[in-house]
Structure formats: structure tokens, C-alpha cells
C-alpha positions in Angstrom: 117.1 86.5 103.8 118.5 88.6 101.3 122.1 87.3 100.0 123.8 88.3 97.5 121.4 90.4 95.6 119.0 87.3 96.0 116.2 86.4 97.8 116.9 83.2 99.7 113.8 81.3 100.8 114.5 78.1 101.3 117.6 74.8 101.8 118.6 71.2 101.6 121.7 69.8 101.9 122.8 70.2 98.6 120.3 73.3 96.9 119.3 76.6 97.4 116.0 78.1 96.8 117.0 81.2 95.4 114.2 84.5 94.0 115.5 86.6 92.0 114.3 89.9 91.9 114.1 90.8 88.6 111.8 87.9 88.6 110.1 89.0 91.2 107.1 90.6 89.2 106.6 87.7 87.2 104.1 86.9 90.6 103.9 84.1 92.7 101.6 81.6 94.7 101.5 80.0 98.5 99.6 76.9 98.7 99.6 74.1 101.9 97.1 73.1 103.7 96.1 74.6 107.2 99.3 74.4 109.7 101.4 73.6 106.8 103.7 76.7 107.0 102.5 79.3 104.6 102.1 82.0 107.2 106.1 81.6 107.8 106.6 81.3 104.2 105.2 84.9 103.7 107.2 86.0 106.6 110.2 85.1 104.6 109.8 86.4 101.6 108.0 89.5 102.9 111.3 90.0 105.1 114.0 89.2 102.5 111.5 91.7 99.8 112.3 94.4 102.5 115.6 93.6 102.7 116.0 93.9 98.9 114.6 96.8 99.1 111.2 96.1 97.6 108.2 97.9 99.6 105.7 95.1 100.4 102.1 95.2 101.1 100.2 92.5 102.6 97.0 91.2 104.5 96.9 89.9 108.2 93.8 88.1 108.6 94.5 86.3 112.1 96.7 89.2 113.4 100.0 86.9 113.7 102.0 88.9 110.9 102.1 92.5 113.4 105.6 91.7 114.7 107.5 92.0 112.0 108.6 95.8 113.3 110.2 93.6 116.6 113.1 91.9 115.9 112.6 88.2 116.7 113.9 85.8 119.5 116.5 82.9 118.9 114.5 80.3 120.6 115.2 76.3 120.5 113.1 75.7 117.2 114.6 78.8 115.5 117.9 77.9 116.4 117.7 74.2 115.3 116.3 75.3 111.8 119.7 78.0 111.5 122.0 74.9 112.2 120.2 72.7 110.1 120.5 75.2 107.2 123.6 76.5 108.2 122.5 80.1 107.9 126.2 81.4 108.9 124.5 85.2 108.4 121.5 84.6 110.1 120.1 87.3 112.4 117.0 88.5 114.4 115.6 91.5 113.5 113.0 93.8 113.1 111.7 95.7 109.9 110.3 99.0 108.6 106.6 98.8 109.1 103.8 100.2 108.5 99.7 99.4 110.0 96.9 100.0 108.5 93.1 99.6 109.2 89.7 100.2 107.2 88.0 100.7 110.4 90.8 103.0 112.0 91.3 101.3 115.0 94.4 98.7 114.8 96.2 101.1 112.0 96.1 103.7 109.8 92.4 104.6 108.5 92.6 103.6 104.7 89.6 105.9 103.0 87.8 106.2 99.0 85.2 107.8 98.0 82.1 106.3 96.3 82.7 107.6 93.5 86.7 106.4 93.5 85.1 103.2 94.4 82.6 102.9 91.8 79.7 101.1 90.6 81.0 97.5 89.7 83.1 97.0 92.9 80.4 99.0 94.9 77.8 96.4 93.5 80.1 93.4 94.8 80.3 95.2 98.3 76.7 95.5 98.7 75.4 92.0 97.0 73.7 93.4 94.3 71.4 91.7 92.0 72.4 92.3 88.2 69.0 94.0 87.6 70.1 96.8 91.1 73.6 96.9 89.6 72.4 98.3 86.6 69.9 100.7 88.6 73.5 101.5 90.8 75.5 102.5 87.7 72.9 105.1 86.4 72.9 106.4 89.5 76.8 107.3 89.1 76.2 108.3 85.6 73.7 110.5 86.6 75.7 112.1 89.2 78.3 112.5 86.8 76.5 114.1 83.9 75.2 116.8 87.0 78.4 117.2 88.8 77.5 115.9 91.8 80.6 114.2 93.7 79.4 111.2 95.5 82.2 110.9 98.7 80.6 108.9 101.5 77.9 106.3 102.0 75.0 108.8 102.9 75.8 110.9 99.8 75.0 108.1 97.7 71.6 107.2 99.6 70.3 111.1 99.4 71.5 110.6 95.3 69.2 107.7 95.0 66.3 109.5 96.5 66.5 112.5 94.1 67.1 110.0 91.5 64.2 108.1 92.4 62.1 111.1 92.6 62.8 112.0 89.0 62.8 108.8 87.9 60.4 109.4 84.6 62.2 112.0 83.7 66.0 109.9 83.9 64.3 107.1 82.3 64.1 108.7 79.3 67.6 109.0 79.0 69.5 106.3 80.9 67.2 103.6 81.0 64.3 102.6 83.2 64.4 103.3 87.0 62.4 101.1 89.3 61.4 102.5 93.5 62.1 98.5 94.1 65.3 98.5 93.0 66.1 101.7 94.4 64.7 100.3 97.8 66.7 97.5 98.0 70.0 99.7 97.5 69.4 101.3 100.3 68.6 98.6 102.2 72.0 97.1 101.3 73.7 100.3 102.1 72.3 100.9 105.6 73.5 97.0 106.1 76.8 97.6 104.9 76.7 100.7 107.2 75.5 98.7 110.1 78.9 96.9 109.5 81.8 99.6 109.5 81.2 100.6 105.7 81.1 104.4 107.0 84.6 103.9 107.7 85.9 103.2 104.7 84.2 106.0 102.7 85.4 110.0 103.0 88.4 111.7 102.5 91.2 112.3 102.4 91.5 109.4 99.9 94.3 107.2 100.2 97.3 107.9 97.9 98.3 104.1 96.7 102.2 105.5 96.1 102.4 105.5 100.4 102.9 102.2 100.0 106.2 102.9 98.5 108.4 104.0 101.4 112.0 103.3 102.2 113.6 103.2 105.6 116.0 106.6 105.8 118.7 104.6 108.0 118.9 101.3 105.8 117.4 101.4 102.4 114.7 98.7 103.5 111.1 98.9 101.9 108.8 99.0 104.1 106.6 96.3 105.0 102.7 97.7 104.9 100.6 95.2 106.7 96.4 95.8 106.9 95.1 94.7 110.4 92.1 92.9 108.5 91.2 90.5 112.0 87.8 92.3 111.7 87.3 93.2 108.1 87.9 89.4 107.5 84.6 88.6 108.9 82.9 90.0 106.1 83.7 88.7 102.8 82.1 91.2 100.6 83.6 93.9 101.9 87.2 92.2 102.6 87.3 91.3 98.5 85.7 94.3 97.4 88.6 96.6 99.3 90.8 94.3 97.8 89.9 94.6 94.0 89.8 98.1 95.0 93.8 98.2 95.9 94.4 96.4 92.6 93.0 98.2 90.0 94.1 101.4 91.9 97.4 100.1 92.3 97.3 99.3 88.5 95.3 103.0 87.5 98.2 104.2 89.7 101.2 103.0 88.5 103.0 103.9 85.7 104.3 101.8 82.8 107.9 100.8 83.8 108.7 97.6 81.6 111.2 95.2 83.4 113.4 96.3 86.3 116.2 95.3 88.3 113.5 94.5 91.3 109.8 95.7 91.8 108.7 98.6 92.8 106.0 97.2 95.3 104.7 93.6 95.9 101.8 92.6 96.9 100.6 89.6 98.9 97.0 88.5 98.1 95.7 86.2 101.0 93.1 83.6 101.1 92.7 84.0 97.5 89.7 81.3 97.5 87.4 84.5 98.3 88.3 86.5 95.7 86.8 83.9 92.9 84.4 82.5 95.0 81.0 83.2 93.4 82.9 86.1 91.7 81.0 87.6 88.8 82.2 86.8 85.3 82.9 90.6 84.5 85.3 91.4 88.0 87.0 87.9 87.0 88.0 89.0 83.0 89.6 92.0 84.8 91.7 90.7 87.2 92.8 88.5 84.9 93.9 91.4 82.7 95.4 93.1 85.9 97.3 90.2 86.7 98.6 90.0 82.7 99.7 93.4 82.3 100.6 95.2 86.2 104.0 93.7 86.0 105.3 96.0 83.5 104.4 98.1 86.2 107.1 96.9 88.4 104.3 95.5 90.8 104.5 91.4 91.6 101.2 89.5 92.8 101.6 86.6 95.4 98.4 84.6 96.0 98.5 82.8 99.2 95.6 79.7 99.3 95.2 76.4 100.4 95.8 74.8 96.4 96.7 75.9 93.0 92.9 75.2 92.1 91.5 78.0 94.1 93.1 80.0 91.6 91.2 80.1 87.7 93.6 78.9 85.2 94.5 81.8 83.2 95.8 83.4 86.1 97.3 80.5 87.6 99.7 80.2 84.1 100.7 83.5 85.2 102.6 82.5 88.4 106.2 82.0 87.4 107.1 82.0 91.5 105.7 78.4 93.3 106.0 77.4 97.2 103.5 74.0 97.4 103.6 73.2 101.2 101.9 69.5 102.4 98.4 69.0 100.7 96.4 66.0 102.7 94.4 63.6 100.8 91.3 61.8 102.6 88.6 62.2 99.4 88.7 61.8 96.0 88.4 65.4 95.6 91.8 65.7 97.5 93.5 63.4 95.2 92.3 65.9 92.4 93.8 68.7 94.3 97.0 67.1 95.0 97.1 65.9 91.2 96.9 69.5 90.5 99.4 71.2 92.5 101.9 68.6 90.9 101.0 69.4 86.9 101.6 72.9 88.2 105.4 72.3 88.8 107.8 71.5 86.3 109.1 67.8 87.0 112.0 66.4 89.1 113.2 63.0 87.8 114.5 62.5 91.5 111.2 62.1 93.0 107.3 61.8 92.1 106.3 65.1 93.0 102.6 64.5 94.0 103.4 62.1 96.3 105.8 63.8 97.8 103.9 67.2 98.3 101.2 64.2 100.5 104.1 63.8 102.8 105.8 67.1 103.2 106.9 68.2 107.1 105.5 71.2 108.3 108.0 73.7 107.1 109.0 72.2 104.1 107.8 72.9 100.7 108.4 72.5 96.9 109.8 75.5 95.3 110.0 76.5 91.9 111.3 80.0 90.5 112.0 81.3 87.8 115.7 81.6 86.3 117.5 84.6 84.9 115.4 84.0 81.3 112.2 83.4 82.3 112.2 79.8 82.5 110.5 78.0 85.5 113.8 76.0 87.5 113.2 71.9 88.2 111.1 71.4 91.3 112.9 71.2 94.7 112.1 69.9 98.0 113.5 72.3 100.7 113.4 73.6 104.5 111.8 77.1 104.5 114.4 79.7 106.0 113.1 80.7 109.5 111.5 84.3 110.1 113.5 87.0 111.3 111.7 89.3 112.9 109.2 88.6 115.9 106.5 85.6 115.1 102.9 86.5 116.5 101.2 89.6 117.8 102.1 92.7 119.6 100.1 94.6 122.4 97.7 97.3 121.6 100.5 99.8 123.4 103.3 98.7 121.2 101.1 98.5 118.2 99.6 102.4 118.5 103.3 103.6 119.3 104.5 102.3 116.1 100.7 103.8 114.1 101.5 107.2 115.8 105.2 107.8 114.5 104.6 107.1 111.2 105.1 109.3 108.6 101.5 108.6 107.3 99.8 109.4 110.5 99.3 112.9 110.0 97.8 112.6 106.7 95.0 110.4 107.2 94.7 110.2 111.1 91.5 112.9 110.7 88.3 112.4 108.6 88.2 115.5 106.6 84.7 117.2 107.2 82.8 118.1 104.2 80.2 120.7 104.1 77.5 120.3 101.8 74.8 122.1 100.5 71.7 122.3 102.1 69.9 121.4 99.4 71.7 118.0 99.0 70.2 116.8 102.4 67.4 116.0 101.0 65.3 113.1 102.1 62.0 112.7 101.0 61.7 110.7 98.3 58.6 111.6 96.1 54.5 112.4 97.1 50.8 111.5 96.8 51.1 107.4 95.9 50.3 104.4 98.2 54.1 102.7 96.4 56.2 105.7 97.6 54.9 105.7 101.1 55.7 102.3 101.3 59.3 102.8 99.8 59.7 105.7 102.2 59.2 103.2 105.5 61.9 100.8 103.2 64.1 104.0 103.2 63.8 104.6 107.1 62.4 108.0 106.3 61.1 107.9 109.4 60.5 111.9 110.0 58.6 114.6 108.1 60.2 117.8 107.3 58.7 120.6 109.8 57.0 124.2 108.6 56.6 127.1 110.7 53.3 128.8 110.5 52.8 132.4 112.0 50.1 133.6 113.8 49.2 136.8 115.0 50.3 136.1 119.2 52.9 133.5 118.2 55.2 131.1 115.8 54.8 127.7 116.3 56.3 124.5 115.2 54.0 121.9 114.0 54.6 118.5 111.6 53.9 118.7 108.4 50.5 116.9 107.7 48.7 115.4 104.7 46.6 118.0 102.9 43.0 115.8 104.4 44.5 116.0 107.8 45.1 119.4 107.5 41.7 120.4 106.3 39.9 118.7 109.5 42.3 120.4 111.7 41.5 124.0 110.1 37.9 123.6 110.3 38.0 122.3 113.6 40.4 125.1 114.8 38.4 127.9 113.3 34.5 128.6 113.5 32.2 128.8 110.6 31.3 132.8 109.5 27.9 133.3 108.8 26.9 134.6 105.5 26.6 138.1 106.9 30.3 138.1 108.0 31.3 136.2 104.8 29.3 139.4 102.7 31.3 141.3 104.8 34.6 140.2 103.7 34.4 140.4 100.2 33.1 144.1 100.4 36.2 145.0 102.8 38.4 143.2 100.2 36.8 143.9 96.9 36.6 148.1 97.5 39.4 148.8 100.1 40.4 148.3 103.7 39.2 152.1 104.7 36.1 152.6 101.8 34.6 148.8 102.5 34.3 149.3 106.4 32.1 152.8 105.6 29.8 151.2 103.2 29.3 148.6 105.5 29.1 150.6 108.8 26.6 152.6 106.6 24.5 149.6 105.8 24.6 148.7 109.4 23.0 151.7 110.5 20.3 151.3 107.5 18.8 148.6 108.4 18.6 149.4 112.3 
């Protein structure tokens, strides 16, 4: 709820969990353990950020967060946690929302091009190897240095073949360029095809500043929630559109210093994935993002299941904590739990890690930071109840609300790009036992087609290798004797008209 030019998240009998929203960039983290309440918890902020007046973008990943745009319903448990509180102002109702959808089906279509995208992330979508990584990114230099845009996934696999084809002459320049690594690029890509990747590449690209939006009746931001049910399913290409939206959001923004409230936040869930496995490089620079997009006016809240999912550097970064009940069966538990406690500044009320082992579901310890900066003394509070609709919506409700946005228009259609013939090109090179083999790799499973003419007719045949051909001519043609050859070369050597005398007049000659 948003009181008093405050965020309120959370109550006990004597405290209240206030955000401020100044302090609102200065990011945040979710942690509990499965049931614990941090869905609810990221209701409640995500509502009272609207509220504020703070657009909000965030992730739904089990597609219980799409009914925020209904207002919700005052049933027994909702009204038992408004008298507990005694929320005298509390109110169902629905916000300003927004869905969106990499695969265009539960939301908005949310579209980059390759070359938006570009090499590093594009690597992390498709599982690269370090050695195809570095193949990938002289691609993209290549197809920079020649102008070449690179929009959707089969633009970059018809790149690859031309670059693979001239690979002696690139390596001379960019480094060297092996058919093996090239093949297993394009085996990657026609994978990450075979799982929706299309989708997410083409244009119109996706303007990042749609995200900022404001209701026209009530000032509230509006809440921009990604239907990501089935994108979930595949890690790679969940994190990889991810980083994606944070270092465009970053590239994007411009430098605002420290504001009344933010001008976007952004809700970051299952955060385990991102730095799961995560390659050094991508880690250093979301780190950096993390250091330096507040002055941006954007706030980063990282929902997962402990603080130690989260690397250090960025975990020091969270001024904004909501610890919900961690359980502890294994040693490694007790470690986790341990953690989460060091990571809150002490109350001398109560041991705070064994009090995070025995927190109700809905409860939590908070810990926010103060008007200079300074994180407050952990509390132990209720979490405010949600006000809009808990749960899912029905398809009908849910394409209603897609279809009378004000984004709709712009990027309901795939814009259709023609391209140059020449560009369609798809064999890769000639003549060696190691490209034929990389050509099945490449499912180049068709030869281009020439027309020959003939005297009656034109026909279509396949192009054949140059021994195929051969038998086929001398098998299709009969064998001139050595008169008829003679013959020839007079008619072509001295004329069409002067070559058949002399030759009519030999003819009669030797009668």
C-alpha cells in the first residue's frame, strides 16, 4: 500500500515496515523458501510501486501474478490479515497492466535483432563453447566491417555460410575460422529455433522506454508483467532475454543521479539461474550494471530462495531485505540460514537466524533503508495482503486486456523484411570430402537448380557433380565419327555458308 508518500509492506503490533522511494533504487532482494510467501511479497511491493507511481516490470514464471489488472476479492484469509494489521485504508483493486510474451501468444511479442542481441549474450543463448564464441563474434565483426545487418535467426546462419566459405581469406584478418566450429553454430541455432528462438528475433525491436507508462485516469505506473510459463522451461534462453533487458535497460537510460522515486523497477526472479554456471565475463558485468543503473533511476529486486544464490559483490548492493522462513534439515541449510542472518543488520530483541527457522508463512524480516542510506534494525513483520486479484485470469480476459493496450499496435505484426537475393545463399563451399560433410551438418539438404535449353524445349534438371555429368552427356549423345568430326571444324574454322561448299564439294569428289 502506498501511504503517505511511502511504501508500506509490512506490520506488527508496534512497527511499520515502511520503503521509501527515494530509496527505492538502492535495489532490493526476496528470499524464503518454497511456500514461504515471496510471490505475495512481490505482489505488494509491485502494487504499492504502482501506486507511487513507479512503472514496474516483472517476471511471471508460474502464471499466478496475471491478476493484478482485477481488483481482488475480500475473502476470510484476506480479511483476517486487514484486521490483524488494522489496515483502516485497505482496499481491493485492480492496476494498470501491461502482458507481454517472447513467443507472442499470452502477451505482447517482445522482439531484438541479432545483431541488438549480440555475440556474448547470443553465445549464452545457444551454449556455446569458448572456442565457437570466439568463431560467433567474428562473425558479427565481419558483418559489421561489410554492412551487413544481421536481424533474425536465419540471417545469421546464411552469414555463417558465406563466412565459412571465405574462411582463408577472413582468417587473415580476424583470426582463424574453423567448418567445425561453424557447424556446431548452426546446429545450436536450428536447436534454439526448434524451441521458439524465431520468435524472439525480427523487428520492430522493442523500445525499452514502453515500459515507462502511466495510467491517464490515476497517475499509477504501470505494472509490465512477461508471461514467461513457457520461456521458463528453457534456461538459456529465459537468462539470456533477461541480461538482454538489463543491459538495454542500462544502454537505454539516461544518467539521472538520485530522485524523489524511480523511474522503473525491475523485479528479477529466480535469480539462482542467472549465476548458475554463468560465465565469468557476463558475471563482471552485471555486477557493474547492478553498481551503476541506479543513477539511472532504475531499482533491481532479486527474488530467490537465499541471499547466497546471489554472488557477494552484488548481494552488498541490496540496501532493500524481505528474508521469509528458511528450513534447515542439512548442514548446508544451517550455512544458508547463517547467511541470510549476517546479511541483516542485528536486533538485540531477538537472534535473528533462529528466528528466520521459524517464521509463519507470510511473515518475514524486513530491513530498508532510512532517509540517509543507512540499513534500519531488522524487524519481524506480517506482510500486507495483495490488493488486486491473487492467481490467473482466463485466456478471454487476458487477450482483452493484450488488445487495448496502447502497445498493441506497435508490435502486434512481425515487420516483413525483404532481402536481397543474393543474401539467400546456401551452399556453403565446393569440391572437398570436409564440406560435403559440413553441408549434411548444415541441413543443406537441396542443390540449387539450372535450366538448360535445348532446341524443342527448356527443362529443369538438378545440378550434378561435374563426373555425373560427363556420364550423362556421353550417354545422352552418340559418338561422331571422325568424318563428321572433320566436318565440324571445317564448317566452324571457314564459315557457316563457305565450309558447307568445300565440303559438299569434297563430297562429290570422292564419289
Amino acid at each position: 500500500m502506498y501511504v503517505n508518500n511511502k511504501l508500506l509492506v509490512g506490520k506488527n503490533d508496534d512497527f511499520e515496515a515502511y520503503l521509501l522511494p527515494k530509496m527505492a533504487n538502492r535495489h532490493g532482494i526476496i528470499t524464503g523458501a518454497s511456500g514461504s510467501g515471496k510471490t505475495v511479497t512481490l505482489k505488494v511491493l509491485a502494487e504499492s510501486f504502482s501506486n507511487a507511481g513507479i512503472p514496474v516490470f516483472l517476471v511471471d514464471v508460474k502464471g499466478d501474478l496475471a491478476g493484478m489488472s482485477l481488483p481482488g476479492e475480500m475473502n476470510e484469509n484476506i480479511a483476517k490479515r486487514v484486521e490483524k494489521l488494522k489496515l483502516e485504508s485497505f482496499e481491493v483493486k485492480s492496476f494498470p497492466t501491461n502482458y507481454f510474451d517472447v513467443y507472442g501468444k499470452n502477451g505482447i511479442p517482445i522482439r531484438t535483432t541479432v545483431k541488438d542481441l549480440g555475440p556474448r549474450l547470443l553465445s549464452r543463448m545457444l551454449d556455446l563453447s569458448d572456442a565457437q564464441e570466439g568463431v560467433l563474434t567474428v562473425a558479427f565483426k565481419i558483418a559489421e566491417d561489410i554492412n551487413k545487418e544481421l536481424i533474425d535467426l536465419n540471417d545469421l546462419r546464411n552469414h555463417l555460410v558465406e563466412v565459412a566459405d571465405k574462411r582463408k581469406e577472413y582468417s587473415l584478418t580476424y583470426g582463424n575460422i574453423t567448418t567445425q566450429s561453424v557447424g556446431s553454430i548452426q546446429r545450436n541455432i536450428l536447436a534454439l529455433q526448434e524451441d521458439g528462438g524465431d520468435d524472439f528475433f525480427g523487428k520492430p525491436s522493442f523500445n525499452i522506454k514502453d515500459f515507462i507508462h502511466f495510467d491517464e485516469n490515476n497517475g499509477y505506473g504501470f505494472i509490465n508483467i512477461l508471461d514467461a510459463v513457457t520461456l521458463f522451461r528453457k534456461p538459456n534462453l529465459y537468462v539470456s532475454f533477461l541480461l538482454w533487458l538489463l543491459n538495454t535497460i542500462y544502454d537505454t537510460m539516461t544518467e539521472v543521479g538520485d530522485l524523489n522515486k524511480p523511474k522503473l523497477i525491475f523485479f528479477f526472479d529466480e535469480a539462482h539461474l542467472l549465476f548458475n554456471e554463468m560465465p565469468e565475463g557476463i558475471i563482471k558485468s552485471v555486477i557493474q550494471i547492478v553498481k551503476l543503473i541506479r543513477s539511472k533511476g532504475v531499482g533491481i529486486y532479486f527474488i530467490s530462495q537465499t541471499p547466497s544464490d546471489i554472488p557477494d559483490e552484488i548481494l552488498s548492493q541490496l540496501g532493500n531485505r524481505i528474508q521469509h522462513v528458511l528450513r534447515s534439515y542439512t548442514r548446508n541449510d544451517e550455512k544458508a540460514v547463517k547467511a541470510a542472518a549476517n546479511s541483516f543488520r542485528a536486533n538485540p530483541n531477538f537472534n535473528t537466524e533462529e528466528v528466520i527457522k521459524t517464521l509463519a508463512t507470510g511473515e518475514a524480516l524486513v530491513s530498508f533503508q532510512n532517509e540517509i542510506g543507512e540499513p534500519t534494525i531488522t524487524e519481524k513483520v506480517t506482510i500486507l495482503p495483495p490488493q488486486s486479484k491473487m492467481g490467473t485470469i482466463d485466456d478471454l480476459t487476458r487477450q482483452d486486456f493484450i488488445k487495448k493496450s496502447h502497445l498493441y499496435s506497435n508490435y502486434e505484426k512481425r515487420e516483413e523484411i525483404v532481402k536481397p537475393v543474393e543474401e539467400k545463399k546456401e551452399v556453403l563451399f565446393e569440391h572437398t570430402k570436409e564440406v560435403q560433410e559440413e553441408k549434411t551438418m548444415l541441413d543443406i539438404d537441396t542443390q540449387p537448380r539450372i535450366k538448360l535449353q535445348t532446341q524443342k524445349e527448356e527443362v529443369e534438371v538438378k545440378q550434378q557433380p561435374a563426373s555425373e555429368t560427363k556420364v550423362k552427356k556421353q550417354v545422352g549423345r552418340p559418338k561422331k565419327s571422325a568424318t563428321e568430326k572433320f566436318t565440324d571444324r571445317v564448317i566452324s574454322t571457314t564459315g557457316n555458308g563457305v565450309g558447307k561448299l568445300i565440303v559438299k564439294g569434297l563430297k562429290n569428289l570422292f564419289k
